[in-house]
Structures are given as structure tokens and as C-alpha cells.
N, C-alpha and C positions, 0 to 999 in steps of 0.2 A: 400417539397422544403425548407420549413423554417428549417427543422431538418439535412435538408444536408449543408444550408449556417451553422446555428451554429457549424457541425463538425468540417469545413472549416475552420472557424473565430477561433475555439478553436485549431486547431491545427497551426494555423500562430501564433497563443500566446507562444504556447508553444515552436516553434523553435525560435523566435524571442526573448523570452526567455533565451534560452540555448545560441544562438548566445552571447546576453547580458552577460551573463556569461563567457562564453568563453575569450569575449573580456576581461573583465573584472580582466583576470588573468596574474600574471606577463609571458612576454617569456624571456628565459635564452638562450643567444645567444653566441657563443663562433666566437674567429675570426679564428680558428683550433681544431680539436680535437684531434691532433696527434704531437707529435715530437721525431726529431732525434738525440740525442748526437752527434752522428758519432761515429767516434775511439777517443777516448783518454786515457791518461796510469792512473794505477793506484794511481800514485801520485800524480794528477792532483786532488785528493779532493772531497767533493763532489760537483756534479753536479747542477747547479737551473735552471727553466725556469717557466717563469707566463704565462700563458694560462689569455688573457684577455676576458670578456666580456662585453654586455650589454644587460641592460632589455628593449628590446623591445615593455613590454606589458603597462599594463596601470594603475597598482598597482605596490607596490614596491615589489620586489623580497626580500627573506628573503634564505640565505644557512645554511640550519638543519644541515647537516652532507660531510663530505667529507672522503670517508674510502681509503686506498690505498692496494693493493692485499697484500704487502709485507712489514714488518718492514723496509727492507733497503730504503723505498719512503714515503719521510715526508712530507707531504701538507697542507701550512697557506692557509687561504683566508682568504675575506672580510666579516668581520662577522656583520656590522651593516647593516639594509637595504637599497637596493641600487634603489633608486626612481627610476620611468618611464623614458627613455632615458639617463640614467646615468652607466657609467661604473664601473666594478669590477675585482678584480682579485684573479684566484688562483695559488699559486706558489709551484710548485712541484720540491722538492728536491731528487736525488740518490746517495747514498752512495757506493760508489766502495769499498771500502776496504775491502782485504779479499773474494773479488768476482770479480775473473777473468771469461773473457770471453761474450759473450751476453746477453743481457737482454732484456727483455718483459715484462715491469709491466701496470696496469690500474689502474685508480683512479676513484672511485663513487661517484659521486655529486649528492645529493637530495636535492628540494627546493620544495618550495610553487609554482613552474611554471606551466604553462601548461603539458611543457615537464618536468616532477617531477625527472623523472633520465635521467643523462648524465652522458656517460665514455668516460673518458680521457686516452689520453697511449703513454707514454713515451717508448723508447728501445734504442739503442746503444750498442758498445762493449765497454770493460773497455782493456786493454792491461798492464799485470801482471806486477809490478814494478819489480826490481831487488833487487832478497831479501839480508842484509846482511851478514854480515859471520857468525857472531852471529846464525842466523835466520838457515842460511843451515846448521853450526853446533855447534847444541845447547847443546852440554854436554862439561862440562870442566874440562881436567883432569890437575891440579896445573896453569901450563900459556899456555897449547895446547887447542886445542879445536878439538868436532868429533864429527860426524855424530849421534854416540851412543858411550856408554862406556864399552861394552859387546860383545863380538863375539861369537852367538851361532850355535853352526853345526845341530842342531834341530837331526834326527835320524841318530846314524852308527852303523853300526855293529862290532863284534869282531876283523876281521882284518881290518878295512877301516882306510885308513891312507888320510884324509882330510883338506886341505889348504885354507884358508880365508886372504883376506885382510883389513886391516882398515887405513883410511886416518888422519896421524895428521897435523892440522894447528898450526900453529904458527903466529898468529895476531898479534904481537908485532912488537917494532924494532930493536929489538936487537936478535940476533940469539942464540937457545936454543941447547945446547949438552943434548941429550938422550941417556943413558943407561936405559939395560935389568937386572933384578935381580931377583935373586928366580924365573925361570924357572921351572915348574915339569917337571920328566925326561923324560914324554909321550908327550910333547909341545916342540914344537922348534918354536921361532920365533926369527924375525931379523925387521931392522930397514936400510932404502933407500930413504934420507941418515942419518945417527947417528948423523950431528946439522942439526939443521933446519936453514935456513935461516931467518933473517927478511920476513914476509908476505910472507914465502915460506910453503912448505906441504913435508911431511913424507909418505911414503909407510910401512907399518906395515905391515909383512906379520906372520903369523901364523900356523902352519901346529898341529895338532891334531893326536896322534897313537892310535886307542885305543887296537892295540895288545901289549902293553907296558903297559895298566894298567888293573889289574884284578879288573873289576868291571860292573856291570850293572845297569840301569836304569839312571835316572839322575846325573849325577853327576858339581859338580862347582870348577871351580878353579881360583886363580888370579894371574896374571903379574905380578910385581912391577914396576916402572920405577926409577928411579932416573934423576933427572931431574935439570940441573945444580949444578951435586953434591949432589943435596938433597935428603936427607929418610926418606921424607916426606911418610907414609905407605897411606896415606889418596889418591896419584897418583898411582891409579893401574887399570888396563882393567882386567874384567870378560871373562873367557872363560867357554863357559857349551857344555855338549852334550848328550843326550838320548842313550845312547848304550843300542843296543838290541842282541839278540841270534841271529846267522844266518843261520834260517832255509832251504833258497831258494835250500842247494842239496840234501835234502830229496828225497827220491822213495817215490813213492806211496804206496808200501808195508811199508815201514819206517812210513809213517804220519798212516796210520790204525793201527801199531803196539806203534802209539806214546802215554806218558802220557797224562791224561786229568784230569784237577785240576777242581774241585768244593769246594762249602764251605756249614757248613749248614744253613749261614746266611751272609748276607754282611754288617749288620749293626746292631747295638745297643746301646739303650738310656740310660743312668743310672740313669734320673731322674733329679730330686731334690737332691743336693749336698751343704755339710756345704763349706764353705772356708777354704783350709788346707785339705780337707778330701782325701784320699785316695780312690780308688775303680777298681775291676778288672771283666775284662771277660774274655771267654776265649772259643775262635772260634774254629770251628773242620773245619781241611784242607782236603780232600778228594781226593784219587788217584781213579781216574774212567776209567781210560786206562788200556794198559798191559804192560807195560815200566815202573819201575823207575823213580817215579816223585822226582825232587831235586829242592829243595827250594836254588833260587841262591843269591835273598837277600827280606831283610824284613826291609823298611824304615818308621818311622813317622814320622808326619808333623811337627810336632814341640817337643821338648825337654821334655814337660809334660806328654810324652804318653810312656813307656815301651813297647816294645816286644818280647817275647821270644817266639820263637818256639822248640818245645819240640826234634826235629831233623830234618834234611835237607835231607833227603834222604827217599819218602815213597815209599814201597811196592805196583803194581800191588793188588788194591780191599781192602788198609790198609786205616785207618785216623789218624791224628794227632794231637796235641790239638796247638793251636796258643794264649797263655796267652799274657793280653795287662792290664796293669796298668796305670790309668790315674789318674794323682795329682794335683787339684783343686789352691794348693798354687799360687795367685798369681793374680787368677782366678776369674771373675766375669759378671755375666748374662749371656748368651745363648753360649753354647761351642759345637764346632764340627772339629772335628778330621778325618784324613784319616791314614790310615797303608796302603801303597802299597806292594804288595806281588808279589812278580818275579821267575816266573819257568822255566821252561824247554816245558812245554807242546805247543806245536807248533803254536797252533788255539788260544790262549786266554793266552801270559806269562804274562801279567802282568794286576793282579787281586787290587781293590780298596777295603776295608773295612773301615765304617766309625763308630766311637763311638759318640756321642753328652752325654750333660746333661743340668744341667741350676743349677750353682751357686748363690748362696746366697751372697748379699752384707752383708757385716759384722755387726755385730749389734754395 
């Protein structure tokens, strides 16, 4: 009997205890844990609201950390201790800008509380400000401005004759006379209307032949404008386009009977190279079909890489040598180069070969 009172006795110790304890710790009391922006526009800024509390407990509350899910939500609090029955705040800030649409963020507060973590959570929608002209178009060619400065047809084939338009502003106040100059003879474009008005717009229209230029794979070319009078060359729109073969009236007997190009390598390293040095390779093209494979162009990537092919026409089961010279002048630490190579072969025209090396800074 005396061994069952001691259990007894020893375990009211030890809740009475723990109760002690308990009480003994700060509680972190918030007067909400939740709020709503609403709608507001983006130019409205960023967002504040303080989430208030108070310590409830019976020691002073101390706030270790406060993390928020997201850079865009920046949150001060009360960083000294905030005594038994004294109030505190945290004030969370949203950054709209650049962030249209809805939002859901939380915020983690740990402290020395009983309740050690609370999340907080802020949401609202932001409503996109209205961007300027500037901003919608941000390329400028002399005193117009556009969308982009380049109009590309990305792939056509040999006869595709393809039409783009491009928007020019006129931000100013005084109305701008546009002329066209230096046209190549496979572009045509016009201009609707030829002055712009004060904070009026241009219809640029452009049409693309490419059965008017004998050429394949990428090719670039540029507009001029003149632009009240001016020749200025520095005012000119990019036009580019990928012409390919146009295989699609092939027979089925025609694509079995077609060429098939291989190479015996697609790539090689020269090493270690002085500055100024010169160096060559010199790739084997392979005809693996039963057609007539014709080499219809051979371009590098840049100006320091020669190519010669040894002839544009192979032979059904012939190869070819494809010599490439590449010229360090100029040249400095890790180099890599592409030769694209354009045939006729239906399944794979157009073949990549790349050379690298690694130049020496000069002594």
C-alpha cells in the first residue's frame, strides 16, 4: 500500500511538473493568420500588412526567425522580447512587379513559444499594369520602334513564296517619312502608310521568293530604310530564311532509289595550337545510296574556317575528300567550329561537322 501511495505521489510530481513548465512558456497569439490583398494593379506597389500579436504565456516571447516561401514577401518583425501580455508585430510585405496574376505565399515564424511554429499567409491577385511603348516595342530602328528588328520565315522551300508583317511605331511628335532602299530582287516589301504619323504605326509588309534566289540553307539579308532622308545604314530590318530541298513529291521508288550521304567522322580536335598557326583536315563525304549525291552548299561558321570540297557531284558507292583549314589568328583559348554541309539526300540534307582546338595565349 505504501508502494502504490509513492507511485501515486511521484507521478502527481511529475505532471504537476510538466503542467509547471508548460505554463511557464511564452504563447504566441496572432489576432489572424490569414489575409486578403484583394485585386489591386500592378502599379499600385508593393503590398504591407502586420499580422499583430501577443504573448499570452508567462515568460517573454523571443522571435528566432521569420522565413517567407518566396523572395517576392519580405517580412520585419519585432525583434526584442516582447514580455507576458505585451503586444508585437509582424509585417509582411508583396512585391507585385513583374508578377501578374494570383498569389499564395506563407510566412514561418519560429519562437521560444509553446506553439514554436506558426504560418502565416498572405494571397491576392496583382492586375498587370499597362506596359509602355517602350516595353511592347523594345527594338529601335533610328526614331521608330518594333516589336523585333528582324523578320524570320524560319523554313521554305524552293518555290515557297512567303509574306510577314512587321509593325513600325512612331513615338514621337512629329510624323516620320519612310522610305525602302536596297531591296534584294527575291524580297519585296512595302510600307502602309509611307509617314507615319505622330504616335501613329506602320504596316511593314514583306513577302520572301525563294524561287528568285538560288541558294540553300540559311541565308540573311537586310532592308535599308531611309528615314527622313536619312542613310543612316545603322536603320535596317533583318530578313532571314532556312531554305530547304523539296522533297515532299518524291515516290516511294524515287526515296529507295535516293542518295544517302555519310561522313567518316563528324568531328575533330586539332589540339593544342600556337597563335597565328594554321591547321587542316580533311573529312571523307560518302555516297551510300544509288543516285547521285550533290553537294548543294558547304558553309562555316565563321570566317577563320576554309572549305573546300574536292567536287559537288558524288557517284552511287564513291567518296570524297572535304578539306577544311582553320586559322588560329586572332584566336584565343577553347575554339569550336561547325561546317554545315547541304545535299540532296532526302532523309538527312543537311549534315553538321564540327573541328575544335585550344589556342595558346601569346607569350
Amino acid at each position: 500500500m505504501k508502494q502504490l501511495n509513492f507511485v501515486i505521489a511521484f507521478l502527481f510530481t511529475v505532471a504537476f511538473s510538466l503542467a509547471t513548465q508548460a505554463q511557464d512558456k511564452p504563447n504566441l497569439v496572432f489576432e489572424t493568420l490569414a489575409h486578403d490583398f484583394g485585386t489591386f494593379k500592378e502599379a499600385a506597389g508593393i503590398q504591407t500588412y502586420a499580422f499583430d500579436f501577443v504573448n499570452k504565456g508567462t515568460t517573454p516571447l523571443v522571435i528566432n526567425s521569420v522565413r517567407a516561401s518566396c523572395g517576392c514577401t519580405t517580412p520585419k518583425w519585432t525583434r526584442e522580447p516582447v514580455a507576458p501580455g505585451a503586444k508585437g508585430t509582424i509585417e509582411v510585405s508583396y512585391d507585385p512587379k513583374g508578377r501578374p496574376g494570383s498569389f499564395n505565399k506563407t510566412v514561418s515564424v519560429q519562437s521560444n513559444a509553446e506553439n514554436a511554429l506558426v504560418t502565416l499567409q498572405i494571397k491576392g491577385t496583382v492586375e498587370q499594369r499597362e506596359k509602355t511603348i517602350a516595353e511592347l516595342y523594345p527594338f529601335t530602328i533610328g526614331s521608330l520602334r518594333a516589336q523585333r528588328n528582324n523578320i524570320s520565315f524560319v523554313k521554305v522551300t524552293q518555290s515557297d513564296v512567303k509574306t510577314e508583317t512587321l509593325e513600325l511605331v512612331n513615338d514621337t511628335e512629329k510624323p516620320i517619312k519612310v522610305d525602302l532602299k536596297t531591296v534584294p530582287d527575291h524580297i519585296k516589301a512595302s510600307l502602309n502608310p509611307g509617314t507615319i504619323p505622330a504616335h501613329g504605326k506602320s504596316q511593314m509588309q514583306v513577302t520572301f521568293d525563294a524561287s528568285k534566289i538560288n541558294d540553300f540553307g540559311f541565308v540573311s539579308h537586310r532592308i535599308y530604310l531611309a528615314i527622313n532622308d536619312s542613310n543612316d545604314y545603322r536603320n535596317s530590318i533583318g530578313v532571314s530564311a532556312t531554305i530547304e530541298e523539296d522533297f515532299s513529291k518524291l515516290t516511294p521508288e524515287q526515296l529507295a532509289n535516293a542518295p544517302v550521304v555519310g561522313f567518316d567522322n563528324l568531328s575533330f580536335d586539332f589540339g593544342d595550337m600556337k597563335p597565328g598557326e594554321k591547321v587542316e583536315h580533311t573529312f571523307t563525304i560518302k555516297n551510300q545510296g544509288k543516285n547521285d549525291l550533290i553537294i548543294r552548299k558547304v558553309k562555316s561558321s565563321c570566317g577563320c574556317t576554309a572549305v573546300t570540297p574536292s567536287k559537288t557531284v558524288i557517284s552511287a558507292g564513291e567518296s570524297a575528300p572535304i578539306k577544311v583549314v582553320f586559322d588560329s589568328a586572332g584566336k584565343k583559348g577553347r575554339q569550336s567550329k561547325t561546317i554545315t554541309v547541304i545535299t540532296n539526300d532526302p532523309k538527312s540534307s543537311t549534315s553538321t561537322l564540327r573541328i575544335s582546338s585550344n589556342v595558346a595565349s601569346e607569350s
